[in-house]
C-alpha atoms as one frame of an Amber mdcrd trajectory, in Angstrom:
protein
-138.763  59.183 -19.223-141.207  57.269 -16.837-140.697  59.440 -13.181-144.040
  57.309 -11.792-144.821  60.527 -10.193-148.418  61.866  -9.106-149.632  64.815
 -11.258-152.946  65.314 -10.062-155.556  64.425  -7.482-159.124  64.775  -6.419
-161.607  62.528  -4.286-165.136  62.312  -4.507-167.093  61.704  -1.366-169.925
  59.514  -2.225-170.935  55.744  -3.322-168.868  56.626  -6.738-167.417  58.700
  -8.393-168.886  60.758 -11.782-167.318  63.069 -14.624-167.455  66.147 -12.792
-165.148  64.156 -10.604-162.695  63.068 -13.206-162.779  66.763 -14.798-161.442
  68.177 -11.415-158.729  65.706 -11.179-157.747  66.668 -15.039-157.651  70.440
 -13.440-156.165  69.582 -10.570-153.238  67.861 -12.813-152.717  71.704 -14.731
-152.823  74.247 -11.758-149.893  74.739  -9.298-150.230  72.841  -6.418-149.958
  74.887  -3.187-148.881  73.177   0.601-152.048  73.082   2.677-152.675  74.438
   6.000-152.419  71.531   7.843-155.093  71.157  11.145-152.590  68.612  12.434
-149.585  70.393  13.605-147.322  67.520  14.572-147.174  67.016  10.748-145.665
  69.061   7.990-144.482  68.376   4.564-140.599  67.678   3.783-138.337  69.301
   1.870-138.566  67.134  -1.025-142.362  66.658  -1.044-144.852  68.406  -3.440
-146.383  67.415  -6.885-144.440  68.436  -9.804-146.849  71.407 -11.507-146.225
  73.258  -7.844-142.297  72.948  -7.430-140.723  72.353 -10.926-142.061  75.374
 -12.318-141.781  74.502 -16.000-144.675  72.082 -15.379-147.289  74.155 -14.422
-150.276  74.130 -16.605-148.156  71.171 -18.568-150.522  69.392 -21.270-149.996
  65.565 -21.793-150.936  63.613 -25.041-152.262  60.493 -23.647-154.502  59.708
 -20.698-155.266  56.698 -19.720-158.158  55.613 -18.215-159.841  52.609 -17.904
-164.161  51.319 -18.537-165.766  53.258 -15.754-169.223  54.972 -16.988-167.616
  58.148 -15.982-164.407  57.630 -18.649-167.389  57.264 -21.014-168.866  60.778
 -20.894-168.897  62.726 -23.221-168.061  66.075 -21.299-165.111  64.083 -19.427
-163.864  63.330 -23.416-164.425  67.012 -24.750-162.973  68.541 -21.343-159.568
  66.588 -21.982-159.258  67.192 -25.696-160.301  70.934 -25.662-157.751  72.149
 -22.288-154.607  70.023 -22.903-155.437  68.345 -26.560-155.406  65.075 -25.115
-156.256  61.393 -26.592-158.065  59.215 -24.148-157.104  55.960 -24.138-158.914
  52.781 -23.057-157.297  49.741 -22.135-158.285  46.043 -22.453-161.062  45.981
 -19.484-159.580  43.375 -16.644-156.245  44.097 -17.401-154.676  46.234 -14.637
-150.814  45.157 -15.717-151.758  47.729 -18.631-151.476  50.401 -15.732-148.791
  48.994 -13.871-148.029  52.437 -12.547-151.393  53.597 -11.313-151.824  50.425
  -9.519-148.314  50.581  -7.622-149.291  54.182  -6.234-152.678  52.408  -5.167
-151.002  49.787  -3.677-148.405  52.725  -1.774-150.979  54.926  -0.632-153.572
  52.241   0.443-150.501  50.426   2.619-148.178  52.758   3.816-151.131  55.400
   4.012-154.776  54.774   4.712-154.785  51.239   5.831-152.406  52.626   8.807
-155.005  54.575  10.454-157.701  53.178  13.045-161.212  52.623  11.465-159.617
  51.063   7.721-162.113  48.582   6.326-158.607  46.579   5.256-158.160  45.351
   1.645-160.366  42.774   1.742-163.552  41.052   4.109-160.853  38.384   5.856
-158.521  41.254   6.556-157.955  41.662  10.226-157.557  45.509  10.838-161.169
  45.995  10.337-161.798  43.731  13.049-159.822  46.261  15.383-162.219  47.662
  17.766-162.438  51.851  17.288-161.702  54.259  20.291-164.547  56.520  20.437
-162.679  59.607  21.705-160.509  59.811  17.772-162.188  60.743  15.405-161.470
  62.088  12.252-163.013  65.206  10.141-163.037  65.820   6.107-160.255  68.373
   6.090-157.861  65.696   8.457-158.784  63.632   5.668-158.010  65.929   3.344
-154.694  66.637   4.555-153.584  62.929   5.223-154.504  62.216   1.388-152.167
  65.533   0.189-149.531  64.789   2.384-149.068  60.778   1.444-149.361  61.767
  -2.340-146.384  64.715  -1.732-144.209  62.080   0.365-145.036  59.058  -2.140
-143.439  61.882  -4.953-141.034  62.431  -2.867-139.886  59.402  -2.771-137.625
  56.980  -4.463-139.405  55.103  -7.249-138.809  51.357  -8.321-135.374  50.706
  -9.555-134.438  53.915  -8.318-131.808  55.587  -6.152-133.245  59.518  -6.561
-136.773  60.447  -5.738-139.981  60.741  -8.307-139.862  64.465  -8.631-136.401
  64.774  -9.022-136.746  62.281 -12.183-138.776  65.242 -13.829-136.642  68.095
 -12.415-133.663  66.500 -14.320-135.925  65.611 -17.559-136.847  69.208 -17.382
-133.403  70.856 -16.665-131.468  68.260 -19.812-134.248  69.400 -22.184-134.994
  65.167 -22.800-138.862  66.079 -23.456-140.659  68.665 -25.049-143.336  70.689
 -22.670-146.445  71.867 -24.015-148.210  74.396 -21.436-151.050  75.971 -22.229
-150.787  79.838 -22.898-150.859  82.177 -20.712-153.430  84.664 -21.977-156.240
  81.779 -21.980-154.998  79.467 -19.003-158.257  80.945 -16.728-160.517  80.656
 -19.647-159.927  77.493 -19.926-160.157  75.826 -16.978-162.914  78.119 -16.269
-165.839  75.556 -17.103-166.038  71.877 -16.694-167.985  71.400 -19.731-169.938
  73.205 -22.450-173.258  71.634 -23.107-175.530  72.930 -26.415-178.829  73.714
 -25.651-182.141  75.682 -26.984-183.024  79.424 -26.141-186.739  78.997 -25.074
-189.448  81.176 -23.317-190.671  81.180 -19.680-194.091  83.223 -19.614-192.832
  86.784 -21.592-188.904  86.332 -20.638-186.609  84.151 -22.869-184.636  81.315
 -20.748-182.253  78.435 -20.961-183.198  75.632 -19.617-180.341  72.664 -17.867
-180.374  70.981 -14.931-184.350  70.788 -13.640-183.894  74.743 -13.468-184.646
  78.036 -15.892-181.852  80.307 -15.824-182.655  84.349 -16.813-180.707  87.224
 -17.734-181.803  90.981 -18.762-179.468  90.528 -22.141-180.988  87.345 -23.057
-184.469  89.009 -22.452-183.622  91.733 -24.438-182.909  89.805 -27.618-186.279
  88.396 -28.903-184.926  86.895 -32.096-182.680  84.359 -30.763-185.434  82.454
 -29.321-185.491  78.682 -30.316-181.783  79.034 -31.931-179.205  76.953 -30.538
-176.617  78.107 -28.455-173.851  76.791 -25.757-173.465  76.680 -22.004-170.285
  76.808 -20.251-171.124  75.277 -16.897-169.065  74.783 -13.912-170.080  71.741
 -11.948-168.999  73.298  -8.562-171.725  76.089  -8.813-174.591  75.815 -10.597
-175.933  79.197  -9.445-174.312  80.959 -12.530-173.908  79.865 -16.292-171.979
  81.803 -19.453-174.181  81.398 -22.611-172.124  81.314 -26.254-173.967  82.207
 -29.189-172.580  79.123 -31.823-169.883  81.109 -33.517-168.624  81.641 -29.625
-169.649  85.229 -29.277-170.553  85.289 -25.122-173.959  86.834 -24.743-172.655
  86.782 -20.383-173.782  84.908 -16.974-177.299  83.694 -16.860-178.363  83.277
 -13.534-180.580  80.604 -11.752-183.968  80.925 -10.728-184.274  82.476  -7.366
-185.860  78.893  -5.309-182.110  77.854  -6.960-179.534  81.011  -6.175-179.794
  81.523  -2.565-177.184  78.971  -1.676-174.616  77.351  -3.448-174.407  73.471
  -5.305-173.589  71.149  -7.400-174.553  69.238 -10.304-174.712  66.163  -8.159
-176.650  68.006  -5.482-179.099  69.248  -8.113-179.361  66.179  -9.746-180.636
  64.492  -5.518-182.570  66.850  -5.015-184.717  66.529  -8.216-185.091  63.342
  -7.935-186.097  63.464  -4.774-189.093  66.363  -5.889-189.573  63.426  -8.326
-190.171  60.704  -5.939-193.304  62.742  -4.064-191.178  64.375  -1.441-191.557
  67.873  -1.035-189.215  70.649   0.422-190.345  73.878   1.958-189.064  77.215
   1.924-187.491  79.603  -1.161-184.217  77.611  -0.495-184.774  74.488  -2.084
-180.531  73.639  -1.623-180.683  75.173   2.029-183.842  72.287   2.959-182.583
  69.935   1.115-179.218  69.902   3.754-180.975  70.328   6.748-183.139  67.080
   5.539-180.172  65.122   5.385-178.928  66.501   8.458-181.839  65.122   9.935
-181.163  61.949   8.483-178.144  61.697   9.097-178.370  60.836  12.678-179.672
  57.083  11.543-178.064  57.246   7.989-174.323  56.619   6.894-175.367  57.732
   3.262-176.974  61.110   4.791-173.356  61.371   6.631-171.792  61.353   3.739
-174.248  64.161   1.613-173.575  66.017   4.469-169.999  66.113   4.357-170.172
  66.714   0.581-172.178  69.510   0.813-170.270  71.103   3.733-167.196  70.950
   1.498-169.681  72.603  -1.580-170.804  75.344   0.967-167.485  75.801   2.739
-167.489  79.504   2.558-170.537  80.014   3.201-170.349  78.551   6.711-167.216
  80.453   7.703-170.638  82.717   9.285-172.721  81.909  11.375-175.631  83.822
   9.374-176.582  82.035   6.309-178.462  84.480   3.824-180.487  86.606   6.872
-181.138  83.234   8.894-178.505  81.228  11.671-177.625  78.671  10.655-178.865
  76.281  13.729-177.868  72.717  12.006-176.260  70.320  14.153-174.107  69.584
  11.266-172.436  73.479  11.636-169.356  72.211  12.589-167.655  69.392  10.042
-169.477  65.825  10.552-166.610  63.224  11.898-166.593  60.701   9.131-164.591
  57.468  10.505-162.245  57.456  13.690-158.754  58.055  13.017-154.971  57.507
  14.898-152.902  60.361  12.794-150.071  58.222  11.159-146.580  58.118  11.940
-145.075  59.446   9.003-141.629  58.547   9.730-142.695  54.709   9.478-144.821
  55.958   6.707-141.617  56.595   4.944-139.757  53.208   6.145-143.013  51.601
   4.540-142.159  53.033   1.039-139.028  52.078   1.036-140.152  48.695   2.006
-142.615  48.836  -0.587-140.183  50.202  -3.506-137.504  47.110  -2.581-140.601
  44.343  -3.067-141.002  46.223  -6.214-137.277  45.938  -7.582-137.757  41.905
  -6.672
């Protein structure tokens, strides 16, 4: 049974994209989607749209046995590896490197969204340098934020699903619906009793209980991390144990003695816990410390944004660690007090990213069916 349908999504704002990346779109692929709440409300989502783990509910937290990916450094990783084969017992499976008719599938939905999607809205760079529409000149009074963006991308993936595929008269999801209601394939799902558990870290990393002056630590990421149960244990320093880190928040870790017995949260040292981050942020900001630039205050993740902010007003790349971190920090700016101090950044609101026209969805759809005929040729 071959539906074509999207499973799973995420986007990574950025240059390129990592493992942490790839991990959330393997999460995203098990947890019921929800509809957003669109900022656009000329727009809505149709009666057939959706991704199949959020309206066929037999698919929710549905494992696969294959993934394939292709030869990106992030496929690579270790953690991406160990995250697929310990939540859904996946193999990961590489193809021949140049050979995109392996993935004939992914590439169509490329092709779908990029065309009937993305490349419809004012400010695409096109598909190529000699393509035209990035010649077009950009009104200054559209603009686009991350969350438009945000809803644009979920929207054209529900529609594209709920769509007819190639060589197909009924739409992608309702290919699965009937698989699922005829019994044709087995389901695995992970259980219920561990399904938060689970997806609860991106990745488990084994590390080495050390000592910071008189208090025991673990050390990961350019940071100690503390906790009065570690401290109170003087015999397990220097034996191995295991961190279960999520890559969303590196403010908190879980330690795991080796035979999996959880010792509890670990938290961060305090220049580190004021305000929320990533691994990727984490990983800027220490090499920035590395490069002989300093940052001043007991909020090392709190300077570190308003430096970019500052940069930002001469600096696309600045722009963009802006945005990300805005998204990283999103409920923390819902007030306008940040940890006892306003929050004064000129970035407070969401940084436009690239001008936008909101698409016409109803040609949206005529372009997919365009699409799907050049497909049956």
């Amino acid at each position: 049974m071959i539906s074509g349908a999207t499973i799973g999504y995420t986007y990574a704002l950025g240059e390129n994209y990592s493992s942490a990346d790839i991990i959330r779109a393997v999460r995203s692929s098990l947890e019921p989607w929800r509809k957003r709440e669109l900022v656009v409300n000329t727009v809505s989502y149709g009666p057939q749209d959706g991704l199949p783990n959020g309206v066929i509910e037999e698919l929710s937290y549905a494992c696969f046995d294959e993934l394939w990916v292709d030869n990106a450094k992030a496929h690579l990783s270790e953690a991406f590896r160990s995250f697929v084969e310990r939540t859904v017992g996946a193999v990961t499976v590489f193809p021949p490197s140049y050979a995109p008719n392996a993935r004939p599938y992914v590439e169509g939905f490329f092709h779908i969204l990029e065309e009937a999607g993305l490349h419809q809205l004012i400010g695409t760079s096109g598909s190529n340098p000699k393509d035209k529409r990035h010649m077009l000149r950009l009104p200054t009074d559209r603009c686009m934020t991350l969350q438009m963006l945000e809803d644009v991308v979920d929207l054209l993936i529900a529609r594209i699903n709920g769509s007819p595929g190639p060589n197909s008269s009924i739409s992608r999801l309702e290919v699965m619906r009937r698989a699922v209601m005829r019994r044709t394939v087995i389901v695995r799902r992970i259980p219920e009793n561990i399904r938060q558990e689970v997806l609860k870290f991106d990745m488990f990393i084994e590390k080495t209980i050390s000592k910071d002056h008189d208090r025991l630590c673990v050390r990961y990421a350019g940071a100690r991390y503390h906790s009065k149960v570690l401290s109170a244990h003087a015999l397990l320093l220097r034996k191995p144990i295991m961190l279960g880190v999520c890559t969303e928040d590196l403010r908190t870790v879980e330690c795991f003695l080796m035979d999996g017995t959880s010792i509890g949260l670990l938290k961060v040292e305090k220049r580190w816990r004021r305000t929320k981050h990533s691994l990727k942020t984490r990983e800027e900001i220490i090499r920035m410390q590395n490069n002989g630039e300093k940052l001043l205050g007991h909020d090392v993740v709190r300077a570190y944004r308003e430096s970019c902010e500052t940069e930002a007003l001469r600096s696309r790349r600045a722009t963009t660690k802006v945005a990300r971190m805005q998204k990283e920090q999103a409920s923390e700016d819902q007030d306008d007090t940040v940890y006892g101090h306003a929050n004064n950044s000129a970035f407070a609101k969401e940084a436009p990213i690239a001008p936008v026209n909101p698409p016409d969805y109803d040609d949206v759809e005529r372009r997919l069916i365009n699409i799907n005929v050049q497909y049956r040729k």
